[in-house]
ZAMARGU-4260 file (C-alpha; in steps of 0.2 Angstrom, whole numbers, plus 5000, padded with zeros to 4 digits):
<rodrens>
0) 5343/5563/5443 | 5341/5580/5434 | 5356/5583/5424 | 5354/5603/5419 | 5348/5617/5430
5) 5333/5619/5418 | 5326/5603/5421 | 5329/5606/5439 | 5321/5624/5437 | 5305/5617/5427
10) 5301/5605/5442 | 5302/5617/5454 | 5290/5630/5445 | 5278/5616/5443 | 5277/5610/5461
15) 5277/5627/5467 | 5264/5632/5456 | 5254/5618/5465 | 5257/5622/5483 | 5249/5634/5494
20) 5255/5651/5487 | 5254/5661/5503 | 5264/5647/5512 | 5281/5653/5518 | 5296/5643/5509
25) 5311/5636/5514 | 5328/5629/5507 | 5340/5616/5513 | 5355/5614/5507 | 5361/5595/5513
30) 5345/5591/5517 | 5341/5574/5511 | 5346/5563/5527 | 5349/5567/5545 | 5344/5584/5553
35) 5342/5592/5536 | 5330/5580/5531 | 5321/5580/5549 | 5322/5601/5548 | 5312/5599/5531
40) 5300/5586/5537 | 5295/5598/5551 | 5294/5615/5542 | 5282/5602/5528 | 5272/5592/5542
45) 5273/5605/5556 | 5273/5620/5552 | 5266/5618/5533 | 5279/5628/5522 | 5284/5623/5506
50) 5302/5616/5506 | 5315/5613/5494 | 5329/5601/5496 | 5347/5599/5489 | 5356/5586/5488
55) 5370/5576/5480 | 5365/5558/5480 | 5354/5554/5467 | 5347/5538/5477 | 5341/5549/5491
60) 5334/5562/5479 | 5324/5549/5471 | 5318/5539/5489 | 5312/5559/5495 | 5303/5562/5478
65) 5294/5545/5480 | 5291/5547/5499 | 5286/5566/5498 | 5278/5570/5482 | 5276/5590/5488
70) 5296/5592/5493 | 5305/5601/5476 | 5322/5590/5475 | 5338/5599/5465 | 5354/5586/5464
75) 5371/5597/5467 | 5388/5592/5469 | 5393/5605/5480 | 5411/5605/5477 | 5410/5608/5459
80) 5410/5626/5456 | 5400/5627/5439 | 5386/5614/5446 | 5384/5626/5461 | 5381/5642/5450
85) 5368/5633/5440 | 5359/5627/5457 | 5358/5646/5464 | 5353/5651/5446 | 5338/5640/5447
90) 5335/5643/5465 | 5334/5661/5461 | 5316/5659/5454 | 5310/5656/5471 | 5304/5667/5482
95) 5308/5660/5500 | 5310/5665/5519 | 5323/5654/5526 | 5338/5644/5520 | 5347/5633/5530
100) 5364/5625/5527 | 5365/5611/5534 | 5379/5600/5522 | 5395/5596/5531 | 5409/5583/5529
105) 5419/5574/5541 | 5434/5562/5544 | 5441/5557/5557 | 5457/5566/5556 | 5467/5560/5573
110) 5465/5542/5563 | 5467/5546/5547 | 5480/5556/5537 | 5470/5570/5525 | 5476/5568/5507
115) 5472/5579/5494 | 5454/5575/5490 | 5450/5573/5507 | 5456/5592/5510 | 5447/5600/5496
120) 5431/5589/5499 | 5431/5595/5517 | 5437/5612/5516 | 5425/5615/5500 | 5406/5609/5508
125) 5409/5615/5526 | 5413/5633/5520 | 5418/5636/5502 | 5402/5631/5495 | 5393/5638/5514
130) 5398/5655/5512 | 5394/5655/5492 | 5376/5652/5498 | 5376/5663/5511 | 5382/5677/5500
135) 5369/5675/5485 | 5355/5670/5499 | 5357/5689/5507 | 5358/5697/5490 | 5344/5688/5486
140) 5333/5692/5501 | 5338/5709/5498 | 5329/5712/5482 | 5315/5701/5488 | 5312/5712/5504
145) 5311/5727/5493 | 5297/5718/5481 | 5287/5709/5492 | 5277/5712/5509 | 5283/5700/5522
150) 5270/5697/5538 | 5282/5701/5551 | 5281/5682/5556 | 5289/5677/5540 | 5304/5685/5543
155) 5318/5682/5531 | 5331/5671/5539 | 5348/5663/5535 | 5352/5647/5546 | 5369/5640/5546
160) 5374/5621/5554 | 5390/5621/5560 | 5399/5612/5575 | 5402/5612/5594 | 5420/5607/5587
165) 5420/5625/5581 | 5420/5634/5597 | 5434/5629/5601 | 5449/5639/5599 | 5467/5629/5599
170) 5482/5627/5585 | 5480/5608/5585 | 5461/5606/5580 | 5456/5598/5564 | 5452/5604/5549
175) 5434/5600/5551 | 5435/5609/5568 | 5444/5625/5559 | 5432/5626/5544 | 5416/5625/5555
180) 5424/5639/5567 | 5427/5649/5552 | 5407/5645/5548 | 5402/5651/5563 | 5412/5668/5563
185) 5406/5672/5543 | 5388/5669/5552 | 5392/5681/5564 | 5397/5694/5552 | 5382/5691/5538
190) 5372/5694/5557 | 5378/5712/5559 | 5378/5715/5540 | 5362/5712/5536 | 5355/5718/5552
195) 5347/5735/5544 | 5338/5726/5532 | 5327/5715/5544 | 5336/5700/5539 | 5337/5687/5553
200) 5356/5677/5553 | 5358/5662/5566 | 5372/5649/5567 | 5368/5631/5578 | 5383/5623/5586
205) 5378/5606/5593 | 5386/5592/5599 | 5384/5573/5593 | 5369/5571/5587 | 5362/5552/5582
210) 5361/5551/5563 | 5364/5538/5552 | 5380/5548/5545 | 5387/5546/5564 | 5384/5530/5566
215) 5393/5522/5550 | 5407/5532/5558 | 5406/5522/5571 | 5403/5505/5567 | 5385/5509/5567
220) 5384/5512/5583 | 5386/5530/5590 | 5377/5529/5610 | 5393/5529/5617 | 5394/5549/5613
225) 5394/5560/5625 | 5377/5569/5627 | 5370/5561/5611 | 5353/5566/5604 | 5341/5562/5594
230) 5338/5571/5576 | 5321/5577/5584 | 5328/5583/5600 | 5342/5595/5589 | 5328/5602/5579
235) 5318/5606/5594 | 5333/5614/5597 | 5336/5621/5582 | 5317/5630/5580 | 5319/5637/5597
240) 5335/5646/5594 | 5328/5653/5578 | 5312/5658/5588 | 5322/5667/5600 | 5334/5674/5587
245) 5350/5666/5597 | 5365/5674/5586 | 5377/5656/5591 | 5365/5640/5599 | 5378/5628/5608
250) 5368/5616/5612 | 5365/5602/5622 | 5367/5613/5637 | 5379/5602/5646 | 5389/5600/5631
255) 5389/5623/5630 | 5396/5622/5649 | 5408/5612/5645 | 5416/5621/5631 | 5414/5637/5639
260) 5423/5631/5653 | 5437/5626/5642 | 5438/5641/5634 | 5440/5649/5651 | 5455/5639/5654
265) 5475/5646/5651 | 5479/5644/5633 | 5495/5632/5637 | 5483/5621/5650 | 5468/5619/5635
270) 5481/5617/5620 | 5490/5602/5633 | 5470/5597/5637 | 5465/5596/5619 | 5480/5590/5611
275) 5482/5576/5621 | 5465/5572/5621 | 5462/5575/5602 | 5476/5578/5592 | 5479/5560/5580
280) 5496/5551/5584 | 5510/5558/5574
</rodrens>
């Protein structure tokens, strides 16, 4: 475990300085398990990027830098405001073309009550720290466009995880629900900002997807979700909004029919719907 952003900053120059140099680079924030870890894994094996990871469990940084010598690892608590400055200081020495936040933290709030921790902790990962990125990422990218010639294949792009929960519009949904709405709507607006300078902005909204992180939810079985996929299947998904340069991704398609059909409903029927549905027991 690295315990200052100068340690952090030394490894990365070193692996960098190793890799290919023309090789586009990429960053993921929450990327050491589930589809962060499978996004990283494809840009590397796939596609042949560099890749950075950040994450804040020391055991996972330590099985990725054992498994994948060539992956740059930085440990971050995200919700700690003075270990996330000295994270986007060191990541600042690194010229790269995509970034994707993809940390998020859940509980189930229609069975548990939040306290306290639980609402900083939620309200702190899945957007505080999100939209801190998101605002050094384009500054950043702004100064790099201006110094560096990009092949228009490489271009810049800021990539966001956030929730089909947040597509939703009603007064009783959680706080997870709200905060990943409020993700996809700071997306939106970073989209239309950093349009003139060539900088690609994309948010993915998708329903359950079968990681390890769902399935200690659930008693470690998750298969009775609806429309459940695989990690892989969401980053096919994933790569082919990006391709496509799709502004909001709700996918799996059944699951975007759905919600869109909802949507369409009354708002006094969906609130009734969704409340009964949804809402925890008071």
């Amino acid at each position: 475990m690295k315990n200052s952003a100068a340690s952090m900053l030394t490894k990365a120059k070193s692996k960098n300085n190793s890799s290919k140099i023309n090789a586009p680079h990429i960053i993921v924030i929450g990327g050491t398990s589930g589809i962060g870890l499978t996004l990283i894994l494809h840009h590397l094996q796939q596609l042949g990027w560099q890749v950075s990871i950040v994450g804040n469990s020391a055991t996972k940084i330590n099985l990725i830098n054992s498994q994948y010598p060539n992956i740059v690892t930085y440990t971050c608590d995200l919700t700690n405001s003075v270990q996330m400055q000295k994270l986007l200081d060191s990541l600042s020495g690194i010229n790269f073309q995509r970034l994707i936040y993809s940390a998020g933290s859940y509980l189930n709030e229609r069975v548990h009550q939040l306290n306290q921790t639980d609402s900083d902790k939620i309200l702190a990962i899945n957007f505080q720290a999100f939209e801190q990125t998101f605002r050094w990422a384009s500054e950043h990218l702004k100064i790099q466009n201006q110094l560096l010639d990009f092949k228009i294949n490489d271009r810049p792009s800021l990539i966001c995880i956030a929730s089909i929960a947040g597509t939703m519009d009603y007064p009783y949904a959680s706080l997870y629900a709200k905060s990943k709405r409020a993700m996809i709507a700071a997306a939106s607006a970073y989209r239309a900002a950093l349009a003139p300078y060539d900088i690609q902005v994309n948010c993915m909204a998708s329903g359950y997807i079968d990681t390890q992180a769902l399935r200690d939810l659930n008693d470690g079985d998750a298969s009775h979700k609806p429309f459940i996929m695989s990690t892989q299947t969401a980053v096919e998904h994933i790569m082919q909004a990006i391709t496509d340069d799709i502004e909001l991704a709700i996918f799996p398609r059944s699951m975007r029919y759905i919600t869109r059909a909802l949507n369409q409903l009354p708002k006094p029927l969906l609130n009734w719907i969704l409340r009964s549905k949804l809402d925890k027991k008071k």
